[in-house]
Each structure stands twice: as C-alpha cells, then as structure tokens.
N, C-alpha and C positions, 0 to 999 in steps of 0.2 A: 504494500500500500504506500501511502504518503507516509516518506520519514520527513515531517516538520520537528526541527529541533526549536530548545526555547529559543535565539534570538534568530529565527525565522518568523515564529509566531508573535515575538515582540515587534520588528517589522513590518508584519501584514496588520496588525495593532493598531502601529503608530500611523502609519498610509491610509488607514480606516479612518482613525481620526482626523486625519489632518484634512482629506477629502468631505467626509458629512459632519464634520465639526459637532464639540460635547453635546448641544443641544439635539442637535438626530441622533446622536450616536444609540438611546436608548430604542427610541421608535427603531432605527436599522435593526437592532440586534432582536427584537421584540418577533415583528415580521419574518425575518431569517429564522428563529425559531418556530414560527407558524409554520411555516414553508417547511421544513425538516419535519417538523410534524405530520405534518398532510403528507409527504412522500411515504415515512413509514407507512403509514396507514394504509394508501393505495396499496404501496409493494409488499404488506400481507398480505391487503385482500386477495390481491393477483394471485399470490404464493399459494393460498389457504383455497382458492378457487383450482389452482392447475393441480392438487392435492388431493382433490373430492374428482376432478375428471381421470387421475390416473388411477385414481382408486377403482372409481367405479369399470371404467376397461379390461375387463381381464388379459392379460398377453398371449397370445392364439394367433390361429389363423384367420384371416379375414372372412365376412361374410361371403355366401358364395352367392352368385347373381341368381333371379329366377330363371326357373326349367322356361322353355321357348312352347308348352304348352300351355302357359298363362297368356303366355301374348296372343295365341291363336282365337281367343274368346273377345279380345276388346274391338270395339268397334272402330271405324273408319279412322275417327280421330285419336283414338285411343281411350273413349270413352268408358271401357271396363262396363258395360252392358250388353246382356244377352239381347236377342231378338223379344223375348219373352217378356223380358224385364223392364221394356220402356214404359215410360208412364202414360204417355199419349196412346197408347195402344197401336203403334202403325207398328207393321211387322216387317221383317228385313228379308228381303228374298234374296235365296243365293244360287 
C-alpha cells in the first residue's frame, strides 16, 4: 500500500492548510470523512451482495439449452401457443 511516513503526512498537512486555510480546514476534513464513509458503505454492500450471488450458484455445469421439440409447438412468432389454445378460437391449419 501507501508507505506515508510522518513528515510526508506533516507535508500533505501543512499544503492542506495552507491551500483551504484554518477556517475550512474543519468543514474539509468533516466532508472527506463523509465521503470515506459513504465509500465503505457502498463497497460492503457491493461485497455483501457478490457474496449472496456466489453463494447462491452452485459450481457445475451450465444449464443445458431446451430439447428442439419445444420449439416445434410455438407459433409463427414464437408465441408458445397451441392451435387449440388460442383464445379467439381461430384454428391454425397446417
């Protein structure tokens, strides 16, 4: 990670102050801590979320596609209705 030693940290300090002067300096540091806070928070939830999906996937083989005798039953557009099954009652002649 970052090696900041102390007069790194006194440096980026003093630059801080010298830039938003004492009277920001509270509100800056205030905000930056919000902001560091909100981060955690997201990249739990993110963590805690990609944690519940790998859980729940078991490690296997993928799903296998359907048999090509389902396809053979849908209609023109792929409507997934028999002849039988329409609700306007028109029948499919083939």
């Amino acid at each position: 990670m970052l090696n900041i030693g102390p007069w790194e940290l006194i440096l980026i300090l003093v630059i801080v102050l010298i830039v938003f002067g004492p009277g920001r300096l509270p509100e800056v540091a205030r905000s930056m801590g919000k902001a560091v806070n909100e981060f955690r928070k997201a990249s739990s939830g993110v963590q805690r979320m990609w944690e519940e999906v790998t859980r729940e996937a078991p490690p296997g083989p993928a799903p296998q596609a359907q048999a090509p005798a389902a396809a053979s039953q849908e209609g023109p557009a792929g409507e997934g209705q028999t002849a039988e099954a329409k609700p306007s009652g028109e029948q499919k002649t083939a």
